[in-house]
C-alpha positions as CSV (number, residue, x, y, z in Angstrom):
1,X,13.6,108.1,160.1
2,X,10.8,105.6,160.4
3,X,13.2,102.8,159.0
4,X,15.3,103.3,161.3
5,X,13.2,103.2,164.3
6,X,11.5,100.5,162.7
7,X,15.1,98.6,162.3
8,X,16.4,99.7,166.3
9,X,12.6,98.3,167.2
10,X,13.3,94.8,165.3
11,X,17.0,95.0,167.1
12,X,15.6,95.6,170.4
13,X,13.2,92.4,169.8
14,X,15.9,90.4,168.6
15,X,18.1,91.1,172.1
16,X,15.1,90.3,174.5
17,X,13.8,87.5,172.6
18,X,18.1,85.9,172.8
19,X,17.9,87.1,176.2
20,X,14.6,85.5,177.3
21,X,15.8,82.2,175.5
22,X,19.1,82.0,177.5
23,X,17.5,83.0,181.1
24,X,14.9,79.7,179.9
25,X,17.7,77.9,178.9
26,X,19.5,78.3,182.5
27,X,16.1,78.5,184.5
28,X,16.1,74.9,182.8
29,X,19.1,73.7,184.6
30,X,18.3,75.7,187.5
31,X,15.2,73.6,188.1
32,X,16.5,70.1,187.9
33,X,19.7,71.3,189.9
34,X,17.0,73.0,193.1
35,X,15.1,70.0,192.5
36,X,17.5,67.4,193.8
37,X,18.8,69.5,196.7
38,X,22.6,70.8,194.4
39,X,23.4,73.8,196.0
40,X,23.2,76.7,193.7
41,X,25.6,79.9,194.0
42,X,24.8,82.0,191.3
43,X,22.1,82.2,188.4
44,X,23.6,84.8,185.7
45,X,22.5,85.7,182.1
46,X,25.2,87.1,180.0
47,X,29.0,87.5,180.4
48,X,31.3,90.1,182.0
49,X,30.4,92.7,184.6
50,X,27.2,92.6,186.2
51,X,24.8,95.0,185.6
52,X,21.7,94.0,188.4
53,X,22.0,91.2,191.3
54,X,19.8,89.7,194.0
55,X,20.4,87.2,196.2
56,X,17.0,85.1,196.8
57,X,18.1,82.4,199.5
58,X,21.5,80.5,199.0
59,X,21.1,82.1,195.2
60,X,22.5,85.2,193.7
61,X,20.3,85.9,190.9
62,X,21.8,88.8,187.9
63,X,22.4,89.9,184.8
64,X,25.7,90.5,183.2
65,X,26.4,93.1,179.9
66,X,27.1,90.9,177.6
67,X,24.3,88.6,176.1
68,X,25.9,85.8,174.8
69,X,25.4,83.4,176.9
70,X,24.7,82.4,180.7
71,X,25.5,80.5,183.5
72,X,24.3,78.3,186.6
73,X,27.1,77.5,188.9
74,X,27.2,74.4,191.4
75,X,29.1,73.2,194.1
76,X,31.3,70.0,193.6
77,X,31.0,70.1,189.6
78,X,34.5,67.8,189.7
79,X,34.8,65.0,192.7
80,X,38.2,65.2,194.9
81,X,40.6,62.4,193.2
82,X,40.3,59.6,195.4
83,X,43.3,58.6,197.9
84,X,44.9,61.9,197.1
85,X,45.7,65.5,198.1
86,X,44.2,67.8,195.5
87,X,47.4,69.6,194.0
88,X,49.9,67.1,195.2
89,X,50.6,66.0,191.8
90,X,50.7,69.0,189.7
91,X,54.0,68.5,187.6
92,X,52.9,70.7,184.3
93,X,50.8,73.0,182.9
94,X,48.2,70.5,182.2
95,X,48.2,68.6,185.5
96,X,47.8,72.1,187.2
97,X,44.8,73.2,185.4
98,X,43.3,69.9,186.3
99,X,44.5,70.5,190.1
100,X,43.1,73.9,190.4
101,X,39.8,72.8,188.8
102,X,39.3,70.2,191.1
103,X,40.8,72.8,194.2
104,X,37.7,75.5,192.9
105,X,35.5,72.6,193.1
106,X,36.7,71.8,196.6
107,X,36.3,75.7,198.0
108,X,33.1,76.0,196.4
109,X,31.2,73.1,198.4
110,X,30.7,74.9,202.6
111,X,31.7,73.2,205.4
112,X,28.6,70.8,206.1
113,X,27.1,70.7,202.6
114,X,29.1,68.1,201.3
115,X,25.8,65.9,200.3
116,X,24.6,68.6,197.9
117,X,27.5,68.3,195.9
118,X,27.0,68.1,192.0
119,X,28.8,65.3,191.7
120,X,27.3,63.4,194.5
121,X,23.7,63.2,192.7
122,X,23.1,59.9,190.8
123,X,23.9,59.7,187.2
124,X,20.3,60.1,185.6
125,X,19.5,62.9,188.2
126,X,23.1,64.9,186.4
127,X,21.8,63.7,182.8
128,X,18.6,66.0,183.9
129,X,20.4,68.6,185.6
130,X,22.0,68.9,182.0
131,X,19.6,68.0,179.9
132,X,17.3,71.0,181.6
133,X,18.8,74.1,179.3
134,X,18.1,72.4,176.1
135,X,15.2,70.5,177.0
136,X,13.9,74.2,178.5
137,X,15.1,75.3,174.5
138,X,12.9,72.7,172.5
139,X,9.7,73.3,174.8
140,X,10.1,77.4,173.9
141,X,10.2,76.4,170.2
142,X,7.2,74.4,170.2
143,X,5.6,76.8,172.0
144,X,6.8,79.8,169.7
145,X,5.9,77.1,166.7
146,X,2.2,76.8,167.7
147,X,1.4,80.2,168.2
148,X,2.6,80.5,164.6
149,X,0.5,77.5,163.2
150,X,-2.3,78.1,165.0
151,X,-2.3,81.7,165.9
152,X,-0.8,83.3,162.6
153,X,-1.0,80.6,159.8
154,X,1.6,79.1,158.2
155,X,1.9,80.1,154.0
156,X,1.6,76.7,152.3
157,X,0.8,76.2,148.2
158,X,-2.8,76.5,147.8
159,X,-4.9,75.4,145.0
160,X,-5.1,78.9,143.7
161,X,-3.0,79.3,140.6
162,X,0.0,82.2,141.3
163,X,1.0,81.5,137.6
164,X,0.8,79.6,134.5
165,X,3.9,78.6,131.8
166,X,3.2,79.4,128.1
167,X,5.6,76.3,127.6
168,X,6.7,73.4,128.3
169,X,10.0,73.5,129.7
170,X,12.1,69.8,130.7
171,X,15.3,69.0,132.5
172,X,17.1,68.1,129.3
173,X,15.5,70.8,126.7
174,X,16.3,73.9,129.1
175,X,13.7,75.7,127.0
176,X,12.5,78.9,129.1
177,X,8.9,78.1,130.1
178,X,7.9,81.6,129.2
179,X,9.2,81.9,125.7
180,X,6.7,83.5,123.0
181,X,8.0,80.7,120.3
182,X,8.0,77.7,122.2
183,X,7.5,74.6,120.0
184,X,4.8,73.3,122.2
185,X,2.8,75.2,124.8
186,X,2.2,73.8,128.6
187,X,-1.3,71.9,128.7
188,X,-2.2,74.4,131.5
189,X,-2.0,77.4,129.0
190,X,-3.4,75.4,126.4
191,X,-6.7,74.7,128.5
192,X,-6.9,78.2,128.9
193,X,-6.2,78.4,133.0
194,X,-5.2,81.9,134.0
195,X,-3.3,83.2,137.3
196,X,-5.7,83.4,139.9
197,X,-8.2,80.3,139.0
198,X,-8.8,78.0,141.7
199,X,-8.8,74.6,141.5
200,X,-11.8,73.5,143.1
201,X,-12.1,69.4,141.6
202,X,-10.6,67.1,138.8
203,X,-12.7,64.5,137.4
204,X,-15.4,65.4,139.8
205,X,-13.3,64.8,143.2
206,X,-12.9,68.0,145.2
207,X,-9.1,68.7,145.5
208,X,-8.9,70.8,149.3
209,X,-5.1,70.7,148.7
210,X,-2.0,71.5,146.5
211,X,-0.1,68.1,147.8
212,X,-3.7,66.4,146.5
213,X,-3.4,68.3,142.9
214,X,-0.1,67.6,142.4
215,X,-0.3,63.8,143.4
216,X,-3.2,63.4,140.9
217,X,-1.2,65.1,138.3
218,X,1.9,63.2,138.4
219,X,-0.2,59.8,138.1
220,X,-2.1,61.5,134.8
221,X,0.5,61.8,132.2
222,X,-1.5,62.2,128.6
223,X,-5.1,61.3,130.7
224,X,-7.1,64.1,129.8
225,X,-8.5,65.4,133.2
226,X,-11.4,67.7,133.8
227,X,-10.7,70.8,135.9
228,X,-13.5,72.7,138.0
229,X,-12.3,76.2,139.1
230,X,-13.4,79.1,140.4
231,X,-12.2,82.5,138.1
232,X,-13.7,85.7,140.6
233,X,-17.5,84.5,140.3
234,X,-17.8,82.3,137.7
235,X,-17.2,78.1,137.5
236,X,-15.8,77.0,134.5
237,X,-14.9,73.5,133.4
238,X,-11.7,73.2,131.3
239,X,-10.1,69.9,129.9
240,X,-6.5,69.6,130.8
241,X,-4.0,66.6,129.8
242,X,-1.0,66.9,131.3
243,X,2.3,65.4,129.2
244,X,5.4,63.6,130.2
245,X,8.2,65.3,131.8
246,X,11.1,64.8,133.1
247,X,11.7,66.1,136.3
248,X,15.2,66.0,138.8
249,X,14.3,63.7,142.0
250,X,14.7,65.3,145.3
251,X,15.0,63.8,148.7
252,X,12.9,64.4,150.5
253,X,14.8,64.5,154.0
254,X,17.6,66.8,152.7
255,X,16.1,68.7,149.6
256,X,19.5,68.0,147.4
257,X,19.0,66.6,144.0
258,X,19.8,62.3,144.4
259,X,22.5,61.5,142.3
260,X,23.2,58.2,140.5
261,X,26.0,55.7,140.2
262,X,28.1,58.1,137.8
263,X,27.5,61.0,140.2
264,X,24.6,62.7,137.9
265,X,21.2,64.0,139.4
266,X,18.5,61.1,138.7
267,X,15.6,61.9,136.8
268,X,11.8,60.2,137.3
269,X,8.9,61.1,134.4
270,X,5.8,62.2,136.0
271,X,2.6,64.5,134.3
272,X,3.5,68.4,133.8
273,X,0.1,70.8,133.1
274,X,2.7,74.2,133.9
275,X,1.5,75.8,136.6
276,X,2.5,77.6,139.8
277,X,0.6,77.3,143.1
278,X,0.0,80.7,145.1
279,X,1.1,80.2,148.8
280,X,-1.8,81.2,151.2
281,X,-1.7,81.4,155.0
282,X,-3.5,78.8,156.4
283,X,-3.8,77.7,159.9
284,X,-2.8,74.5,161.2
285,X,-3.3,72.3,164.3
286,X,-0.9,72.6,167.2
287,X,1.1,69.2,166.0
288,X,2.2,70.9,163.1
289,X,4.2,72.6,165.7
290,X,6.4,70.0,165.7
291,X,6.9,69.3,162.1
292,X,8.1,72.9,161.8
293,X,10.8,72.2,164.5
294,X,11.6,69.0,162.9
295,X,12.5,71.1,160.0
296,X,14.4,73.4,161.4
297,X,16.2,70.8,163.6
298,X,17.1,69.1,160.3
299,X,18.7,72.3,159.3
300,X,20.5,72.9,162.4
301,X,22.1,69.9,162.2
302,X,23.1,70.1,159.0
303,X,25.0,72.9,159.7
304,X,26.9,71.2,162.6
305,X,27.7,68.4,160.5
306,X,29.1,71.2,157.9
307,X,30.8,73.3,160.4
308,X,34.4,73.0,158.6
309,X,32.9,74.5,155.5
310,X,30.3,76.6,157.1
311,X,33.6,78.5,158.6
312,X,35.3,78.5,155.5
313,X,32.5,79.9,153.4
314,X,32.3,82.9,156.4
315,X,35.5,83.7,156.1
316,X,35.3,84.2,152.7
317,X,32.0,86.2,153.1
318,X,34.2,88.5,156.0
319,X,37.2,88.9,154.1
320,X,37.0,88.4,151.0
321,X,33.7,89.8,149.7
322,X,31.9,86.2,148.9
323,X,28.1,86.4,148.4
324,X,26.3,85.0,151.9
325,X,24.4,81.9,151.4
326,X,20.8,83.6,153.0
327,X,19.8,80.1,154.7
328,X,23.6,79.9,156.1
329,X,24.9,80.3,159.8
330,X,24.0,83.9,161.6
331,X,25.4,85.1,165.3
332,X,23.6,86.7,167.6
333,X,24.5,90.4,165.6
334,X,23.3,88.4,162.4
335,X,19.7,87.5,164.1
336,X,19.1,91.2,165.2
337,X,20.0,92.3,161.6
338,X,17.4,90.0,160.2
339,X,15.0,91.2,162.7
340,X,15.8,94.9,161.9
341,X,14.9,94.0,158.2
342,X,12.0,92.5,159.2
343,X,10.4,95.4,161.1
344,X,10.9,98.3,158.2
345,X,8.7,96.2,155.7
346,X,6.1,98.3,156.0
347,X,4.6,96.9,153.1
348,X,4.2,93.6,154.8
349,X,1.6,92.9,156.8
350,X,2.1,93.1,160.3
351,X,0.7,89.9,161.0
352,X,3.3,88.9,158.5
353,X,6.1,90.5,159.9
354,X,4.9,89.3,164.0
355,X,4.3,85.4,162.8
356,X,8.3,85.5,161.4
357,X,9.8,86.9,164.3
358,X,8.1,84.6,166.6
359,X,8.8,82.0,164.1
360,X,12.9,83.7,164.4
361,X,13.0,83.4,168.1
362,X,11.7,79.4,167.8
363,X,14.6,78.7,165.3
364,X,16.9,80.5,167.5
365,X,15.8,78.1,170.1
366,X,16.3,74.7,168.1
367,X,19.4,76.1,167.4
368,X,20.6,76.6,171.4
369,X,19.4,73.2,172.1
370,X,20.9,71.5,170.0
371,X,24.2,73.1,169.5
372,X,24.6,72.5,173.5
373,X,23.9,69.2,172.6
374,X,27.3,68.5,171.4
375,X,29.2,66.2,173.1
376,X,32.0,68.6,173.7
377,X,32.8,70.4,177.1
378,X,32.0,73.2,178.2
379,X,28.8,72.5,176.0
380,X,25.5,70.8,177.9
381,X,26.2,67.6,175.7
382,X,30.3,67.1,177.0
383,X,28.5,67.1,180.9
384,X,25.9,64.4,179.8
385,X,28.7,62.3,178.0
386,X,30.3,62.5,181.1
387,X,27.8,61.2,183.4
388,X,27.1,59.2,180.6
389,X,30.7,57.5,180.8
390,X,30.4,57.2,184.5
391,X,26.9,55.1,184.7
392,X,28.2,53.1,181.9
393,X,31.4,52.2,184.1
394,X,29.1,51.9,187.5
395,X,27.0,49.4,185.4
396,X,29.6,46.9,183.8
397,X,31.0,47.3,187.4
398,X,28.0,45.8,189.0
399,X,27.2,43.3,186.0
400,X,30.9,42.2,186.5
401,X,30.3,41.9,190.1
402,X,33.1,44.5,191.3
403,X,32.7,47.3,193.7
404,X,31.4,50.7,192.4
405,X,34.0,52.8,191.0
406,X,34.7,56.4,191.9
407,X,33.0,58.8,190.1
408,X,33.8,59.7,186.6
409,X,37.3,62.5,187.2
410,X,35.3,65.1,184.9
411,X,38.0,67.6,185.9
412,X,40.5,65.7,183.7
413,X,38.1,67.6,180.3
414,X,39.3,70.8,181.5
415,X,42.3,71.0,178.8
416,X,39.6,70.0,176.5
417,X,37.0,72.5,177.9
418,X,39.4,75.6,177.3
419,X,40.5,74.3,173.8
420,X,36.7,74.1,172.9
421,X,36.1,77.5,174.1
422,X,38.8,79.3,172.0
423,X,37.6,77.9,169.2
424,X,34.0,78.6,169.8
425,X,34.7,82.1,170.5
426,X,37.0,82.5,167.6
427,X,33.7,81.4,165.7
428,X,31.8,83.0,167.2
429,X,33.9,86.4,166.5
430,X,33.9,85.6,163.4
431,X,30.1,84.9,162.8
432,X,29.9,88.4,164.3
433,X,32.5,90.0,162.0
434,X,30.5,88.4,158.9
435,X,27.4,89.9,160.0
436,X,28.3,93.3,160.2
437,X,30.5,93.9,157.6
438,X,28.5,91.3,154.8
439,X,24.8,90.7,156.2
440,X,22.8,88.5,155.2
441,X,20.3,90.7,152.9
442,X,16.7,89.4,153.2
443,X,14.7,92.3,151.0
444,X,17.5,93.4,148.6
C-alpha cells in the first residue's frame, strides 16, 4: 500500500511539475506579446474543455483537462492578403483552409484595434513574442539545474576506490577482469589497493579529483608511481605501475566509440592500474548549471535528429514486445511512470530521490524548448522562421532599393500546420501507448 501511494505521489509530481512548465512556457509568450501592446484573448493550459476561467482585463485566463500542451491566442496572427477580398479566391480544399484562416484572423482583431495586430509588430518584436515559451523553458532548467548542483550535489567519480580488478583485462584479449586464473593481475591488485582506499596523492602531488587521477595515469604507462591513501584511519604508501592498455576511443561530444577508415572502433594505448572510482555527491557552483543543460540539450537533439528511428524502435517496443532503450524518448505518461518509480525507493535517500526529480522536471524543460524550436508550424520554431523569411525579404528590399513588401502570408503554412499536427499527435499517441503497455523500467 505504501508503494502505491508512494508511486500516485511521484505521479501527481510529475503532472504539476508538466503543468507548471507549460503555464511558464506560455506565460513566456504572454509577456513579450502584453509587452508590445498584441492584444491577447485567451491564456489556456491544456487542451479540450475547460475546467476553471477568469477573465483579468481583455484576458481570459484557464485551465483546460487535458495537459498536453497550452495556448496564447492573438489577434491578426495571418495579415489580410493585400488587394484582395479574403475568400474571393477559394477554388479547393487548400485555398479554403488558407481563406478561412486568414477570415478567423480577420474576426478576431475588434473594430478599432487594428494597430495591436500580431502581425503588425516589427519582425524582431514577433521573433520575441515567439522565442518567449522556449526561452521561458531554458531559464526553468537552469534554474531546476542549480538547485541540483548547488543545493543537492551532483554524484561525480571520486578518488575513493568503488572497486579493484584482479586482472588485467584489454580490448583485444576479452579476458574477464575478475577471473581467479588470470595470466597477469591488474597493477592495482598487485599493489595491494582495496575497495574503499582513497587516493589522497601520487608522487607526492595531492590528487582532489578523479579527472586528475586518471589524467596522471594515462601519461604513466610502466612509471612506477607512489600512491598515498587513506584505508578508514590509517595512511599507507603503496607503489603502483600501471601497464599498457589498449583502450576503445570515445568522443567526447557524442559518447559513441570513433571508428576508422574501415568502419572499426579506433583504439589509443594509455596506463591501466584496474580500478573503479566510487561516485560521491559533491556540490558544485551554479555554472555547472549550465553544463548539465548542455548535456541534456545534446541528448535532446539527438533524438530529433533520430526521430525516424526513434519511432521505429517505439513501435517495436508497443507492438511488438522489443526491450526499451532506458535513455530513449518518454511522453508525458512515460515521465510520470519514471517519477512513480522514483518515489517508492524507499531505500534511496530522499535527498536522492528530490535532487532527480528536480533534475526530471529540468530535462523535461530542455526538452519543450527545444522541440518548439523546430522550424515546423504549428511549433514556436515554424512562427520564427516565418518572421524570419519576412525580415529577410524587408531587408534585400531595402538594400535593393524597392518599396517594403507586404508582410510574410503566414496563413499560406496552414496545410503544413495541420499535416504537422497529425503526425505529432500520431507520435505522440504512440509515445503514450509505449509507455503504458512497455515502460521504461528504471529499478528492475
Amino acid at each position: 500500500m505504501l508503494d502505491i501511494i508512494a508511486f500516485i505521489i511521484g505521479v501527481v509530481i510529475a503532472i504539476l511539475g508538466l503543468a507548471i512548465s507549460i503555464a511558464l512556457h506560455e506565460c513566456g509568450h504572454l509577456f513579450f506579446a502584453k509587452k508590445f501592446g498584441v492584444r491577447v484573448p485567451q491564456y489556456m493550459v491544456g487542451f479540450g474543455p475547460t475546467l476553471w476561467s477568469r477573465t483579468k482585463g481583455e484576458t481570459e485566463y484557464g485551465i483546460k483537462a487535458i495537459p498536453l500542451g497550452g495556448y496564447v491566442s492573438m489577434i491578426g496572427m495571418y495579415p489580410p492578403r493585400a488587394g484582395e477580398k479574403v475568400g474571393a479566391q477559394s477554388t479547393g480544399f487548400v485555398s479554403q483552409l488558407i481563406e478561412d484562416g486568414r477570415q478567423a484572423s480577420a474576426e478576431s482583431i475588434p473594430p478599432g484595434e487594428e494597430h495591436r495586430a500580431f502581425y503588425k509588430l516589427p519582425v524582431w518584436k514577433r521573433l520575441l513574442v515567439m522565442f518567449g515559451g522556449p526561452l521561458m523553458n531554458f531559464v526553468v532548467a537552469i534554474l531546476c539545474y542549480m538547485i541540483v548542483a548547488t543545493g543537492f550535489g551532483v554524484y561525480q567519480p571520486s578518488t575513493t576506490i568503488a572497486g579493484v580488478y584482479q586482472c588485467v583485462a584489454t580490448a583485444a584479449e576479452r579476458q574477464d577482469p575478475n577471473a581467479d586464473d588470470c595470466p597477469e593481475p591488474g597493477p592495482a591488485y598487485a599493489a595491494g589497493l582495496q575497495p574503499g582506499d582513497r587516493v589522497v596523492s601520487v608522487d607526492g602531488t595531492p590528487v582532489t579529483s578523479w579527472d586528475q587521477l586518471q589524467s596522471i595515469i594515462r601519461v604513466s604507462t610502466d612509471q612506477t608511481l607512489a600512491f598515498e591513501v587513506d584505508r578508514g584511519e590509517a595512511t599507507l604508501n603503496l607503489e603502483v605501475t600501471p601497464r599498457a592498455n589498449e583502450i576503445r576511443v570515445i568522443d567526447d561530444l557524442t559518447g559513441e566509440y570513433v571508428l576508422d577508415e574501415a568502419g572499426e572502433p579506433k583504439t589509443e594505448t594509455v596506463g591501466f592500474v584496474g580500478f573503479t572510482s566510487q561516485r560521491e555527491r559533491q556540490h558544485e557552483s551554479p555554472l555547472y548549471a549550465f553544463e548539465l543543460a548542455e548535456m541534456q540539450a545534446r541528448g535532446v537533439v539527438n533524438v530529433i535528429i533520430t526521430m525516424p528511428q526513434r519511432v521505429a524502435d517505439m513501435f517495436a517496443a508497443g507492438f511488438l514486445g522489443a526491450e526499451r532503450d532506458p535513455n530513449g524518448p518518454v511522453s508525458v505518461v512515460g515521465v510520470g511512470i519514471i517519477t512513480g518509480q522514483i518515489a517508492q525507493q524507499h531505500e534511496v535517500p530522499i535527498v536522492d530521490r528530490a535532487a532527480t526529480m528536480v533534475g526530471l522536471v529540468a530535462a523535461v524543460n530542455v526538452a519543450l524548448g527545444l522541440m518548439n524550436l523546430i522550424p515546423l508550424p504549428p511549433l514556436d520554431g515554424g512562427h520564427i522562421a516565418a518572421a524570419l523569411w519576412d525580415g529577410l525579404r524587408k531587408f534585400f528590399a531595402r538594400l535593393f532599393g524597392k518599396p517594403e513588401p507586404a508582410p510574410f502570408d503566414a496563413a499560406i503554412l496552414l496545410p503544413v500546420t495541420i499535416v504537422v499536427s497529425g503526425i505529432l499527435m500520431l507520435i505522440g499517441a504512440l509515445f503514450i501507448f509505449t509507455d503504458i503497455v512497455n515502460p521504461i523500467q528504471l529499478f528492475g
